[in-house]
PDBQT receptor file of N, H, CA, C and O in Angstrom, charges set to zero:
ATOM      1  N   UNK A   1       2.590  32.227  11.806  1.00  0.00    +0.000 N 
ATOM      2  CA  UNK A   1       2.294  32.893  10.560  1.00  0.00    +0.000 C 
ATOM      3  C   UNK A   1       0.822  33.295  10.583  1.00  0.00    +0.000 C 
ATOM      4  O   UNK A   1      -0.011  32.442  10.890  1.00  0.00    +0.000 OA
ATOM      5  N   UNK A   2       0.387  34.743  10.229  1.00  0.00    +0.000 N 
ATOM      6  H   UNK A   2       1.064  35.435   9.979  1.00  0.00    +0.000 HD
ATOM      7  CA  UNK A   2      -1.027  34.874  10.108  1.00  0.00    +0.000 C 
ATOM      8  C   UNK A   2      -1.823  34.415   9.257  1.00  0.00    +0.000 C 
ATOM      9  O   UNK A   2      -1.201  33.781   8.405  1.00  0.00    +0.000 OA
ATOM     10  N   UNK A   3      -3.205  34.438   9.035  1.00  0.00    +0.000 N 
ATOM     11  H   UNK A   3      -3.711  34.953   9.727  1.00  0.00    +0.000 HD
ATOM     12  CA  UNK A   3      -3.638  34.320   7.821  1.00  0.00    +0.000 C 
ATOM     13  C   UNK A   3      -3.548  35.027   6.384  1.00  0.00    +0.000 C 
ATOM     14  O   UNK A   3      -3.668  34.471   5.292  1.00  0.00    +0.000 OA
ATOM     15  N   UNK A   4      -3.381  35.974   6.564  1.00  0.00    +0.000 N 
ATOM     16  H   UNK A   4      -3.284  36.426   7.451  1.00  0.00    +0.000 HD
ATOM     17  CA  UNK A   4      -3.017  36.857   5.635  1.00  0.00    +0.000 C 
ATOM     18  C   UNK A   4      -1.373  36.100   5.283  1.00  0.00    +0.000 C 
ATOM     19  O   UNK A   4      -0.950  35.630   4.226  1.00  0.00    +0.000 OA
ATOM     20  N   UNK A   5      -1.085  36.154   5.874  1.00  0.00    +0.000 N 
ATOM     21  H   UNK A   5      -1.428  36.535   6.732  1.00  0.00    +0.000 HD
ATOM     22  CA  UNK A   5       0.873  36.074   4.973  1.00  0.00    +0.000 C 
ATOM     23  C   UNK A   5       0.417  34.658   4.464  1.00  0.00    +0.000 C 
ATOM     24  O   UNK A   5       0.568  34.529   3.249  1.00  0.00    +0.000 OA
ATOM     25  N   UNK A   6      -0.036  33.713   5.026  1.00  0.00    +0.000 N 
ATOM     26  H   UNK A   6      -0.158  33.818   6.013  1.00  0.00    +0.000 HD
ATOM     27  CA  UNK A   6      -0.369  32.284   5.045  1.00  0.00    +0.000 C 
ATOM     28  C   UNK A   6      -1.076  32.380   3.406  1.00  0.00    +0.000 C 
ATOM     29  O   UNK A   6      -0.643  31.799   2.411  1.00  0.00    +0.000 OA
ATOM     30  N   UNK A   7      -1.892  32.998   3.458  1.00  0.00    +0.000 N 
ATOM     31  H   UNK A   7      -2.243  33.470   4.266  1.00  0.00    +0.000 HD
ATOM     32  CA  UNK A   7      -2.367  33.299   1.694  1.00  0.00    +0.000 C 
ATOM     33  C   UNK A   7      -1.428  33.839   1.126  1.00  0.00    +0.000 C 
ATOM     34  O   UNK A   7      -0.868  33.301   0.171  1.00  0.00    +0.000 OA
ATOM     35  N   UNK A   8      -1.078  34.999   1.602  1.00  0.00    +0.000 N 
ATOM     36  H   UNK A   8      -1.533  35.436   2.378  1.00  0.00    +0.000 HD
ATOM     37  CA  UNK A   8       0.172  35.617   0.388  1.00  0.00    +0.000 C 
ATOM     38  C   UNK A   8       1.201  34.283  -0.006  1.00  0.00    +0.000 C 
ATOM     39  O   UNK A   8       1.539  34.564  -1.156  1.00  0.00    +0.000 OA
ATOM     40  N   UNK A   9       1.769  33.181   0.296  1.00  0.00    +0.000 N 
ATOM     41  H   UNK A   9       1.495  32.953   1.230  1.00  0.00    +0.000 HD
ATOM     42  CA  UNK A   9       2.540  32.136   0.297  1.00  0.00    +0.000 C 
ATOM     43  C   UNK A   9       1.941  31.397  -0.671  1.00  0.00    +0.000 C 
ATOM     44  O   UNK A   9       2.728  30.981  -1.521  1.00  0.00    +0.000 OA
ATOM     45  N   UNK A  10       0.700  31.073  -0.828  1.00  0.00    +0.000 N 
ATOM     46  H   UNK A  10       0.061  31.412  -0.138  1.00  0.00    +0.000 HD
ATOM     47  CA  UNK A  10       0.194  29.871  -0.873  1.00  0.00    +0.000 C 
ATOM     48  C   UNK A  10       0.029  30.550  -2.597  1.00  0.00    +0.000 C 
ATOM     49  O   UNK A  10       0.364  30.032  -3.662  1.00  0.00    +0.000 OA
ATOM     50  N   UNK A  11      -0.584  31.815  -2.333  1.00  0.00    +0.000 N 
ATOM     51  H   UNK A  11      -0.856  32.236  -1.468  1.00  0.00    +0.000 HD
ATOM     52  CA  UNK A  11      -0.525  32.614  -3.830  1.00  0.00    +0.000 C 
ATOM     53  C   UNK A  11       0.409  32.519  -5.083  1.00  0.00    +0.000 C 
ATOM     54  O   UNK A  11       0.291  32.280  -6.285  1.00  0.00    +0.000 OA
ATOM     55  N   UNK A  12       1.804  32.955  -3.820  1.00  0.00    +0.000 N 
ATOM     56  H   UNK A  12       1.900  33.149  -2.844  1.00  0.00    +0.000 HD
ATOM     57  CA  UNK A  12       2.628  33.206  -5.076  1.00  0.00    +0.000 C 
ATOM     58  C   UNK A  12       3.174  32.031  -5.212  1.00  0.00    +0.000 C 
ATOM     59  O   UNK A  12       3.734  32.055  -6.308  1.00  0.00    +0.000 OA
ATOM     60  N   UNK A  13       3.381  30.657  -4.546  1.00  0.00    +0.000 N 
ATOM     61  H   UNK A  13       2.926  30.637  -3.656  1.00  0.00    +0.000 HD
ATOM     62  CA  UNK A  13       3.486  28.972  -4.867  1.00  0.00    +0.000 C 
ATOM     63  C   UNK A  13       2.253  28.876  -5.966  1.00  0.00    +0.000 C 
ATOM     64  O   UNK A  13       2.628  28.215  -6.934  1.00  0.00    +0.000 OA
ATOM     65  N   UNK A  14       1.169  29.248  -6.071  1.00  0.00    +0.000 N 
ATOM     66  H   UNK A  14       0.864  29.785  -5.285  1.00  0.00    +0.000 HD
ATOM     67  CA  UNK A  14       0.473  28.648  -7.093  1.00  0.00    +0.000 C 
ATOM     68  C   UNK A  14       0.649  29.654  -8.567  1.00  0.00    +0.000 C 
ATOM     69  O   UNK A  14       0.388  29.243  -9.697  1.00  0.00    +0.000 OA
ATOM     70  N   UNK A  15       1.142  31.019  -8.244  1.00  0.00    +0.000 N 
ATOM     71  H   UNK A  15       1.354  31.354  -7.326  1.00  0.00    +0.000 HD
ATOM     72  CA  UNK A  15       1.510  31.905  -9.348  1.00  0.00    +0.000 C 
ATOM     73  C   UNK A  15       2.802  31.096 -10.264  1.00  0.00    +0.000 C 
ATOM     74  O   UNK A  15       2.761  30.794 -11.456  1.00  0.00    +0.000 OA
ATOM     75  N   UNK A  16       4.193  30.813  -9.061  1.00  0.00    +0.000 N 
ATOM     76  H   UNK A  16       4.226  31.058  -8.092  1.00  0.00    +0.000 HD
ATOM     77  CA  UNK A  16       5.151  29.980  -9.583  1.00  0.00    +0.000 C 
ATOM     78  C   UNK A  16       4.772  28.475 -10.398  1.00  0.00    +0.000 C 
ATOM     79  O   UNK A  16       5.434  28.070 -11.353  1.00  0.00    +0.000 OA
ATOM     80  N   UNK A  17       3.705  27.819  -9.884  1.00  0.00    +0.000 N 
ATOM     81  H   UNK A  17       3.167  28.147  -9.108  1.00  0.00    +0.000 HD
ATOM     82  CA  UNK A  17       3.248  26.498 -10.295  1.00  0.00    +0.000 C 
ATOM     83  C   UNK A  17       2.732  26.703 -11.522  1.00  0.00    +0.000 C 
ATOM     84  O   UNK A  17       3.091  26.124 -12.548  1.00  0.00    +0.000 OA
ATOM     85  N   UNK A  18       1.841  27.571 -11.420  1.00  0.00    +0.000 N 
ATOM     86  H   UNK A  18       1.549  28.042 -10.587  1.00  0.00    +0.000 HD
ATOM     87  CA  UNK A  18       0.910  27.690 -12.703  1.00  0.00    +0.000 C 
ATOM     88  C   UNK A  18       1.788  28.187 -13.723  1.00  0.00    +0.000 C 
ATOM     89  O   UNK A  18       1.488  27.732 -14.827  1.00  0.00    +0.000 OA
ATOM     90  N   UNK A  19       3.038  29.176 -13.731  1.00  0.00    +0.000 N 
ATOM     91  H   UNK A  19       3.282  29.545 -12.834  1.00  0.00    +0.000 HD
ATOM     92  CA  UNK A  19       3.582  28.999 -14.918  1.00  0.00    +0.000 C 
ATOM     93  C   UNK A  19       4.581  28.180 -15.413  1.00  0.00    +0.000 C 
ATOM     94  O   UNK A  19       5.136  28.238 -16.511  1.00  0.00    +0.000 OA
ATOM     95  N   UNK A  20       4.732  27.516 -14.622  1.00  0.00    +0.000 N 
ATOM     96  H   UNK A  20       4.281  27.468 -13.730  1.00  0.00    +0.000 HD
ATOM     97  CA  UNK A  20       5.439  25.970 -14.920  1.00  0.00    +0.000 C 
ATOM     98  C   UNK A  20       4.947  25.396 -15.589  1.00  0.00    +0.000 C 
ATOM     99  O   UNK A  20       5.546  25.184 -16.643  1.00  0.00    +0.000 OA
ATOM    100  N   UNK A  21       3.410  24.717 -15.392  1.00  0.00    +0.000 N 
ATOM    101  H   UNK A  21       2.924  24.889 -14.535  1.00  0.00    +0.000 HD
ATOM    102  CA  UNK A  21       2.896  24.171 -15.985  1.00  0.00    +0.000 C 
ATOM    103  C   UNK A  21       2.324  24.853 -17.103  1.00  0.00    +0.000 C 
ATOM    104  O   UNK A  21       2.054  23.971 -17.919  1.00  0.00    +0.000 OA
ATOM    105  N   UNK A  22       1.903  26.307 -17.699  1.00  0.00    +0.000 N 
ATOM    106  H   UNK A  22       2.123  27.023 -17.036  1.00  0.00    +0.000 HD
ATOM    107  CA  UNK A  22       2.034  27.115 -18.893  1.00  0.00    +0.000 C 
ATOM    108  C   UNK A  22       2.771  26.789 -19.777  1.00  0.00    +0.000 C 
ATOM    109  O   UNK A  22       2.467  26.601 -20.955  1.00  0.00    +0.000 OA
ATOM    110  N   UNK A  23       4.016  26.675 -19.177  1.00  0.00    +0.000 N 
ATOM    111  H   UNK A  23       4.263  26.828 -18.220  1.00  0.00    +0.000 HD
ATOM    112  CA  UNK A  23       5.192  26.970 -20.041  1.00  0.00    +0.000 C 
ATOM    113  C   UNK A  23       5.847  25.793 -20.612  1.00  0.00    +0.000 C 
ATOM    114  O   UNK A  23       6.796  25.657 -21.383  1.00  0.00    +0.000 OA
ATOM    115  N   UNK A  24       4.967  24.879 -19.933  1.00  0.00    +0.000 N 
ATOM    116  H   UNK A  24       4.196  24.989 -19.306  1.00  0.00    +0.000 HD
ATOM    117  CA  UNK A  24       5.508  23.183 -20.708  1.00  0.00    +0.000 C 
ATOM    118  C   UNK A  24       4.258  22.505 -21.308  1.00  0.00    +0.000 C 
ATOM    119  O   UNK A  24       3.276  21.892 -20.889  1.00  0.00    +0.000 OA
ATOM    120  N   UNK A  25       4.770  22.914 -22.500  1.00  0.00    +0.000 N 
ATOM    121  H   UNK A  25       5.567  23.412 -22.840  1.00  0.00    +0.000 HD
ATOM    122  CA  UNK A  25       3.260  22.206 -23.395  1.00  0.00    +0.000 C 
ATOM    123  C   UNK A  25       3.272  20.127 -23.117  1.00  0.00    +0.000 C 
ATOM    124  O   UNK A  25       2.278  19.438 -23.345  1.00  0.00    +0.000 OA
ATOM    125  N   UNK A  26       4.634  19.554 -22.604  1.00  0.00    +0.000 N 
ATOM    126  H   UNK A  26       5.441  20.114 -22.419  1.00  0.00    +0.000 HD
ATOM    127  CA  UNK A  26       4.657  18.335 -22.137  1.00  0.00    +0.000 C 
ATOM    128  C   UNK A  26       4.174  18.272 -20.438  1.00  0.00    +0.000 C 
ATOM    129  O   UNK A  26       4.664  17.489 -19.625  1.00  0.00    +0.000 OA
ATOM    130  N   UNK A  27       3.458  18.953 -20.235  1.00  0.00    +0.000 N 
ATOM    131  H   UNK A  27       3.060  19.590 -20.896  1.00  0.00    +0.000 HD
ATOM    132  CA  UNK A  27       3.205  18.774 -18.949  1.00  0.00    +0.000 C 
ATOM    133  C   UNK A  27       1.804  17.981 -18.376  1.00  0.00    +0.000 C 
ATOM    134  O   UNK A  27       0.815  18.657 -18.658  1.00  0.00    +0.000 OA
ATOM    135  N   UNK A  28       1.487  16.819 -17.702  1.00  0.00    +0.000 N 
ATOM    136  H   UNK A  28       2.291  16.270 -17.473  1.00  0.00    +0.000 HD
ATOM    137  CA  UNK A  28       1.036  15.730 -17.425  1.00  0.00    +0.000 C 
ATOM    138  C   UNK A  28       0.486  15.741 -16.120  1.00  0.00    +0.000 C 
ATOM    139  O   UNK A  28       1.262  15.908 -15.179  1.00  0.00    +0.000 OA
ATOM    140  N   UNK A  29      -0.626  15.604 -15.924  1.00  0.00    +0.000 N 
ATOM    141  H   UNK A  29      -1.256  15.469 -16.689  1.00  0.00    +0.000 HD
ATOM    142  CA  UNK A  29      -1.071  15.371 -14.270  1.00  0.00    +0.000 C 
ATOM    143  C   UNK A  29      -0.152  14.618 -13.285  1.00  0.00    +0.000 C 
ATOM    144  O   UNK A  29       0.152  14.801 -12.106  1.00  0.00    +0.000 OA
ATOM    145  N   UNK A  30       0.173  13.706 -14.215  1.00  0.00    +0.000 N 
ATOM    146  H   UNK A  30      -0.074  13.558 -15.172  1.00  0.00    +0.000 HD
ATOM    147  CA  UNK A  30       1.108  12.514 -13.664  1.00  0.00    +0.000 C 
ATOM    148  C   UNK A  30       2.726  13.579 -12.931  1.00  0.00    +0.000 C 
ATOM    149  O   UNK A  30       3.178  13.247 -11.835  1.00  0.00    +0.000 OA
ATOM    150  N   UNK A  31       3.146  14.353 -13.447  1.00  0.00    +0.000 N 
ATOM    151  H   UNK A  31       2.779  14.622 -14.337  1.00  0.00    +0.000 HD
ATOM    152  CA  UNK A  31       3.886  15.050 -13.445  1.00  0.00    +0.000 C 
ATOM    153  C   UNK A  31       3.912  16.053 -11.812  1.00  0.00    +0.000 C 
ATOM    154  O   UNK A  31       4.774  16.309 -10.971  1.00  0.00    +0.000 OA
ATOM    155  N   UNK A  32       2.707  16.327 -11.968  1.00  0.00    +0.000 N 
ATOM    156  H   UNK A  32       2.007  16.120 -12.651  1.00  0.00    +0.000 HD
ATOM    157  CA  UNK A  32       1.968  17.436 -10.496  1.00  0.00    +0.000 C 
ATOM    158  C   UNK A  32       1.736  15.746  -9.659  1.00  0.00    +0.000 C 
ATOM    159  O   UNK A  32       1.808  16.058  -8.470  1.00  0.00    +0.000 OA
ATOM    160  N   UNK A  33       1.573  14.643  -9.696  1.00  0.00    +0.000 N 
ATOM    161  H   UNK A  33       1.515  14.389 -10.661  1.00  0.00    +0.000 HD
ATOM    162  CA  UNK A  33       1.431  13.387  -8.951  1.00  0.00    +0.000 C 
ATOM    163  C   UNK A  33       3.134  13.124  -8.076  1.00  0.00    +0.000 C 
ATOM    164  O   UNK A  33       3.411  12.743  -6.939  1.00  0.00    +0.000 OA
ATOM    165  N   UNK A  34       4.010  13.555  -9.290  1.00  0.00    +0.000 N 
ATOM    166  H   UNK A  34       3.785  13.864 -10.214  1.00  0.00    +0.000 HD
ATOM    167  CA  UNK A  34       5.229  13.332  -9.004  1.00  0.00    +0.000 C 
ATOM    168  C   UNK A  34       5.965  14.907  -8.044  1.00  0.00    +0.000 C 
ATOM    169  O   UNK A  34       6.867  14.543  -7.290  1.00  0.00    +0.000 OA
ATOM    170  N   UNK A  35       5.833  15.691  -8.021  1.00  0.00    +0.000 N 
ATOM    171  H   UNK A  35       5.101  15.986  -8.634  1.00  0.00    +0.000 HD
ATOM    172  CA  UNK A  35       5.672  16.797  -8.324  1.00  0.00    +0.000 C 
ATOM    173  C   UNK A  35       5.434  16.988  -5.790  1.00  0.00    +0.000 C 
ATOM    174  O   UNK A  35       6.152  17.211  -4.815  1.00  0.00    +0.000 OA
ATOM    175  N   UNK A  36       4.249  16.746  -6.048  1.00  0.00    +0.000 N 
ATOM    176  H   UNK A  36       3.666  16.566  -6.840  1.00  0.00    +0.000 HD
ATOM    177  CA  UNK A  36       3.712  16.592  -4.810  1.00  0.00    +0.000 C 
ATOM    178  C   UNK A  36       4.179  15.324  -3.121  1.00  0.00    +0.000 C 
ATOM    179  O   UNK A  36       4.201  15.429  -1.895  1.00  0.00    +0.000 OA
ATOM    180  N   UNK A  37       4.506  14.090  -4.350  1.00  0.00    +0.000 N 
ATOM    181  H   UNK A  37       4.489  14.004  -5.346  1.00  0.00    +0.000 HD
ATOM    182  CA  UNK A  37       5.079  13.040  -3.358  1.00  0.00    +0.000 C 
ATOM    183  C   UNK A  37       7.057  13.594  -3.230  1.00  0.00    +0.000 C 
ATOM    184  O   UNK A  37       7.714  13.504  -2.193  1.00  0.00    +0.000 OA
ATOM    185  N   UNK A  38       7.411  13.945  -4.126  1.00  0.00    +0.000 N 
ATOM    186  H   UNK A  38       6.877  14.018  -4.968  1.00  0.00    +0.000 HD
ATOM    187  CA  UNK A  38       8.797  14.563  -4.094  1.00  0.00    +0.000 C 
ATOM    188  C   UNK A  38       8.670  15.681  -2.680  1.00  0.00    +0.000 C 
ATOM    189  O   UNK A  38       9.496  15.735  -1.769  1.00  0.00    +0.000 OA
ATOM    190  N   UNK A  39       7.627  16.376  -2.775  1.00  0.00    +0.000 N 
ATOM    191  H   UNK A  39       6.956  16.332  -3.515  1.00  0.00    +0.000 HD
ATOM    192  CA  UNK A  39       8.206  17.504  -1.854  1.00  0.00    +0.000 C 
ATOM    193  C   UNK A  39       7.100  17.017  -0.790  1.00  0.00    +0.000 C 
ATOM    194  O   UNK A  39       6.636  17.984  -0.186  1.00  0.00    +0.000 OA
ATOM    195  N   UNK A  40       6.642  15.987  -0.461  1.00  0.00    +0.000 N 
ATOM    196  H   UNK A  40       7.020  15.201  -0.952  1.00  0.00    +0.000 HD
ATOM    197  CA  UNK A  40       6.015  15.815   0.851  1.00  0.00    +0.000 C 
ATOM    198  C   UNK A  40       7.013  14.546   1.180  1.00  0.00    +0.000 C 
ATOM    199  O   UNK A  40       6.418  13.861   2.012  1.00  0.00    +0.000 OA
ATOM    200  N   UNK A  41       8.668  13.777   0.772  1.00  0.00    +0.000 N 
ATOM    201  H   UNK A  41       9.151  14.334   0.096  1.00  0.00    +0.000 HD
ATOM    202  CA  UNK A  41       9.558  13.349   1.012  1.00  0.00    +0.000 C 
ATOM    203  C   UNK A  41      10.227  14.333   1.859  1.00  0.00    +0.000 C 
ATOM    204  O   UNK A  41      10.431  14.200   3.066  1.00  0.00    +0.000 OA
ATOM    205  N   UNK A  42      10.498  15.168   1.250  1.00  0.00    +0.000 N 
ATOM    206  H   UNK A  42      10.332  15.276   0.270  1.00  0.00    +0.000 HD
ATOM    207  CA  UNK A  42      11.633  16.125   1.099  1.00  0.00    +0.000 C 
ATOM    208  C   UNK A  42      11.412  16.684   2.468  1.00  0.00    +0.000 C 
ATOM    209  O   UNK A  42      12.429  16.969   3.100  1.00  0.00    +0.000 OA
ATOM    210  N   UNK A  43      10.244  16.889   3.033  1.00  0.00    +0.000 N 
ATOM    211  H   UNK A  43       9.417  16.658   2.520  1.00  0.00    +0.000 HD
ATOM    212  CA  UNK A  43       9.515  17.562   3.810  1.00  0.00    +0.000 C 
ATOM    213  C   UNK A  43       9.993  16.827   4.856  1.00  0.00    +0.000 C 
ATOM    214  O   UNK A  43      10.783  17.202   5.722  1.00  0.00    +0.000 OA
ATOM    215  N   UNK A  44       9.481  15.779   4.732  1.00  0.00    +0.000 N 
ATOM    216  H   UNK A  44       8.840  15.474   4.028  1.00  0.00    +0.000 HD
ATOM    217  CA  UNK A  44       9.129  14.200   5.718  1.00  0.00    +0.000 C 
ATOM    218  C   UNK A  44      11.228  14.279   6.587  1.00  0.00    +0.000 C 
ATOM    219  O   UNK A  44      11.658  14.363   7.737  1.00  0.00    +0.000 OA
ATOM    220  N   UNK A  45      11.781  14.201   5.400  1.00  0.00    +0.000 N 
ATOM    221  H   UNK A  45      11.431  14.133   4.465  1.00  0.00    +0.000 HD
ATOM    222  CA  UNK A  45      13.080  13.704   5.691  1.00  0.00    +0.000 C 
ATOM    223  C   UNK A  45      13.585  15.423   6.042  1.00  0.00    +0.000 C 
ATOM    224  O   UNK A  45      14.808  15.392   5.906  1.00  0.00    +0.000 OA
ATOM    225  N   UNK A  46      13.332  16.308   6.277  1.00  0.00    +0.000 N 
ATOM    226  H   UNK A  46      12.338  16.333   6.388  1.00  0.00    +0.000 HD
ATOM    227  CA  UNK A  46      13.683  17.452   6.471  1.00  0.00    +0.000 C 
ATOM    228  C   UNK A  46      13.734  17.732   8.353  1.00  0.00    +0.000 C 
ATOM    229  O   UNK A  46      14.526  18.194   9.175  1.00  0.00    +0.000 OA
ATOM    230  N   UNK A  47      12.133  17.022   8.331  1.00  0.00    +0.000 N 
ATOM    231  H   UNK A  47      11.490  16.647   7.663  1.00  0.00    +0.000 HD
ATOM    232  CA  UNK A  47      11.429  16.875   9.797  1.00  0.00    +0.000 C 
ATOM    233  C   UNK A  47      12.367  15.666  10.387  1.00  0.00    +0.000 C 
ATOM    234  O   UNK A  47      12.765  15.924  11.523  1.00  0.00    +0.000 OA
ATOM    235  N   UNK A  48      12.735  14.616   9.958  1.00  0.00    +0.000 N 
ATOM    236  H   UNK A  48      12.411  14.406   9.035  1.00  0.00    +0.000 HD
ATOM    237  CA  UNK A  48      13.131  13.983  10.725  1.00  0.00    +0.000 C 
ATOM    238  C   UNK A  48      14.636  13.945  11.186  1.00  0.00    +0.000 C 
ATOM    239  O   UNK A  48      14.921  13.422  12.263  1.00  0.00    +0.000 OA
ATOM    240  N   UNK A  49      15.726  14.571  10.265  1.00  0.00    +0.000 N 
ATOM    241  H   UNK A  49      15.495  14.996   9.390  1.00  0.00    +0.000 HD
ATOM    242  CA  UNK A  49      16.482  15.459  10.538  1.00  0.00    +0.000 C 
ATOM    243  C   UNK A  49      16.560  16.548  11.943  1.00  0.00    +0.000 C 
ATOM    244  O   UNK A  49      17.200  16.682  12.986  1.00  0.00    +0.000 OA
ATOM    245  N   UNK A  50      15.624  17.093  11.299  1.00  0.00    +0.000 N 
ATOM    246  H   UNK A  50      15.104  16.985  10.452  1.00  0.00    +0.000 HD
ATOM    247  CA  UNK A  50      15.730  18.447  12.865  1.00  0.00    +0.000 C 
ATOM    248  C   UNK A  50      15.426  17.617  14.170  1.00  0.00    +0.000 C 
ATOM    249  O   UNK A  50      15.714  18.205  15.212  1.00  0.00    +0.000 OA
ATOM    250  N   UNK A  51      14.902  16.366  14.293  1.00  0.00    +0.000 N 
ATOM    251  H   UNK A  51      14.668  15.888  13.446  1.00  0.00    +0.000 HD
ATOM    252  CA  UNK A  51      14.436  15.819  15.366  1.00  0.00    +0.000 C 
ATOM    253  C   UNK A  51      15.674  15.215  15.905  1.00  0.00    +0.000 C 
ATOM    254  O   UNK A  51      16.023  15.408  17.069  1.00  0.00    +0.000 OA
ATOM    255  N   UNK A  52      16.634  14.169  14.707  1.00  0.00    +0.000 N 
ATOM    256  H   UNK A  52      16.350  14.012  13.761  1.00  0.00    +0.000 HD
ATOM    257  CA  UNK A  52      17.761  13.264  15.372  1.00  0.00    +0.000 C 
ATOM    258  C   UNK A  52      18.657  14.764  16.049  1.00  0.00    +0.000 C 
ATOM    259  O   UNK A  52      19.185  14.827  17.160  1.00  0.00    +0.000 OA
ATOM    260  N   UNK A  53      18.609  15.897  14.965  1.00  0.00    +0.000 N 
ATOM    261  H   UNK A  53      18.180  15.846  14.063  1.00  0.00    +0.000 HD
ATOM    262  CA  UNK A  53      19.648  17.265  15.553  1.00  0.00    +0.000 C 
ATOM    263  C   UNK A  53      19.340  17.489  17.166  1.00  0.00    +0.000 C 
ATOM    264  O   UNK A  53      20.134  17.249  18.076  1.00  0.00    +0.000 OA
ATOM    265  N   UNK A  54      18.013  17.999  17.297  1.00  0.00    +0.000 N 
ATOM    266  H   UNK A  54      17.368  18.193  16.558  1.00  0.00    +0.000 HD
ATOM    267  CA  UNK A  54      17.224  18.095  18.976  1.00  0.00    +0.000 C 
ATOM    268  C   UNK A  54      17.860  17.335  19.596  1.00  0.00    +0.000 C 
ATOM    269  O   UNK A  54      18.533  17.753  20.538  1.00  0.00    +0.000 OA
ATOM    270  N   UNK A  55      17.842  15.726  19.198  1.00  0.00    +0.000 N 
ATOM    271  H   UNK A  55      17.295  15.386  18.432  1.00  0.00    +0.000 HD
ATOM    272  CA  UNK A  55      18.335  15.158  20.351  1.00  0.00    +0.000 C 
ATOM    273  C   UNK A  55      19.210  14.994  21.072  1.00  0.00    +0.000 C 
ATOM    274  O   UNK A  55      19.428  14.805  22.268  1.00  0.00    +0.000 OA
ATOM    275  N   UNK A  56      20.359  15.224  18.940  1.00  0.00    +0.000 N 
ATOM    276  H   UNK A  56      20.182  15.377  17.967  1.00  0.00    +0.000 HD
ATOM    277  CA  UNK A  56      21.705  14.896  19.832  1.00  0.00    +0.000 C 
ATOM    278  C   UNK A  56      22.101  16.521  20.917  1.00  0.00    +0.000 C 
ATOM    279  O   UNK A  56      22.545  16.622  22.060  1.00  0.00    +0.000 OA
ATOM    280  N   UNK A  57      21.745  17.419  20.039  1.00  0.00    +0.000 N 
ATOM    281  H   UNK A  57      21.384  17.337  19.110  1.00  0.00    +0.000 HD
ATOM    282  CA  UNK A  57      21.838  19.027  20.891  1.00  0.00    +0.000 C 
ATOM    283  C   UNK A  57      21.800  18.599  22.488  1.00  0.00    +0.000 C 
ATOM    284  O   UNK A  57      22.685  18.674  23.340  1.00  0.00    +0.000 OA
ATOM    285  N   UNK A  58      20.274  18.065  22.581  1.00  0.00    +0.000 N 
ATOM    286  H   UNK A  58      19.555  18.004  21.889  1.00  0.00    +0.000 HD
ATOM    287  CA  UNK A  58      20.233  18.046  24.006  1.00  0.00    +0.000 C 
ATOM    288  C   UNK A  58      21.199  16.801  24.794  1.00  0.00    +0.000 C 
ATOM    289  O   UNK A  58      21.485  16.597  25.974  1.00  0.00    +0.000 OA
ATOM    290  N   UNK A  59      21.421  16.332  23.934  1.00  0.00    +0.000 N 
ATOM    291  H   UNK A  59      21.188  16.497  22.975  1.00  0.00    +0.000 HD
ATOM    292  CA  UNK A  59      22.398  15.247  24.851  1.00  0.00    +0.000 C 
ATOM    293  C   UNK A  59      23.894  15.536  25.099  1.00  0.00    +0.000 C 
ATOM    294  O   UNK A  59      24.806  14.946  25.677  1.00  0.00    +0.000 OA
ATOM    295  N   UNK A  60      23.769  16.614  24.466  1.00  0.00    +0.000 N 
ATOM    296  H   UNK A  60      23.028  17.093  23.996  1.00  0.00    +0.000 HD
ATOM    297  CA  UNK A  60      25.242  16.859  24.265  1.00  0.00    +0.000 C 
ATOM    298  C   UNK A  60      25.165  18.428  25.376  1.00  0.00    +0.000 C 
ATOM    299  O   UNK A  60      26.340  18.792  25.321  1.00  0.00    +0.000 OA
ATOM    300  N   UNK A  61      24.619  19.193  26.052  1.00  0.00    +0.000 N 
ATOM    301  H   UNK A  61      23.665  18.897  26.097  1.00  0.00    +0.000 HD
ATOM    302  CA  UNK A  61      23.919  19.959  26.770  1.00  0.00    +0.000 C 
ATOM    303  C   UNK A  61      23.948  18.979  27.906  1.00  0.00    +0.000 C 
ATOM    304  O   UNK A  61      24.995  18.988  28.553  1.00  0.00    +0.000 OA
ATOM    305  N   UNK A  62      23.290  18.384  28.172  1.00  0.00    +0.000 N 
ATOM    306  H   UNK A  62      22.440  18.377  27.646  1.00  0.00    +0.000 HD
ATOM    307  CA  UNK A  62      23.434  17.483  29.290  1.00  0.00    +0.000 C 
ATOM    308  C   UNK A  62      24.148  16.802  29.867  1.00  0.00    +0.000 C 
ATOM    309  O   UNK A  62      23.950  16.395  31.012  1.00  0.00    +0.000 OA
ATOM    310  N   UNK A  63      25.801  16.381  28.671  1.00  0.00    +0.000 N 
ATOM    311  H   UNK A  63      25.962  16.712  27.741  1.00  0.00    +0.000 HD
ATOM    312  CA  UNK A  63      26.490  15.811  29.217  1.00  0.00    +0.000 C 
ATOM    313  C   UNK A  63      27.603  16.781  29.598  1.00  0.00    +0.000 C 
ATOM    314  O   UNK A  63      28.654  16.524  30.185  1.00  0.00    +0.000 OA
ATOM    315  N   UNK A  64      27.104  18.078  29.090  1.00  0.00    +0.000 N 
ATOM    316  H   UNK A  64      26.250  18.286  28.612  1.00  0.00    +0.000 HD
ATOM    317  CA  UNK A  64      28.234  19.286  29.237  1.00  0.00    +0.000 C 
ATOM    318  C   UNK A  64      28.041  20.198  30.685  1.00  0.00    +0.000 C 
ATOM    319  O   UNK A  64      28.841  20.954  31.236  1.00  0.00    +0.000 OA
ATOM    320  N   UNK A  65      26.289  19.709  31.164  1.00  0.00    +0.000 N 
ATOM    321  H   UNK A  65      25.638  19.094  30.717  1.00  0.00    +0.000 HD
ATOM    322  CA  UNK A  65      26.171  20.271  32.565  1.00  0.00    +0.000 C 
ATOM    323  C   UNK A  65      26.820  19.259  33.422  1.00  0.00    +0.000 C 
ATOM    324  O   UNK A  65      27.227  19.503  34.558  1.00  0.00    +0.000 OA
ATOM    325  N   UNK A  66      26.922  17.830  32.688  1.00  0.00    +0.000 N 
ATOM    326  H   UNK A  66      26.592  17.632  31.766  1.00  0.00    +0.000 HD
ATOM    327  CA  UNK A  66      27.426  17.059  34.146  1.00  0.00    +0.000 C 
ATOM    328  C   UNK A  66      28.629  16.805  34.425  1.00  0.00    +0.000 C 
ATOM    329  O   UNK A  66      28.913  16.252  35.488  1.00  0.00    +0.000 OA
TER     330      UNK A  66
């Protein structure tokens, strides 16, 4: 990804964020606390997914050359 698109992303995530938080007069730091550990899970368990997939892929590739 370049720098340029890399900003255009990051833009319109904080355009979407910021009117979230506009638009909810109940809205709480605590909230953006929750907000942040949710999607650096989500992330976490996303990554570790594609890794068990890799492996089994390749094992299953390997047992199909032999």
């Amino acid at each position: 990804m370049t720098d340029k698109k890399a900003l255009e992303v990051c833009r319109l995530y904080n355009a979407v964020i910021s009117a979230i938080i506009v638009a909810d007069a109940g809205w709480a730091l605590d909230d953006g606390y929750r907000n942040i550990l949710a999607t650096m899970d989500i992330t976490e368990d996303g990554a570790m997914r594609n890794v068990i997939g890799q492996q089994a892929e390749a094992s299953i590739k390997e047992r199909m050359l032999e």
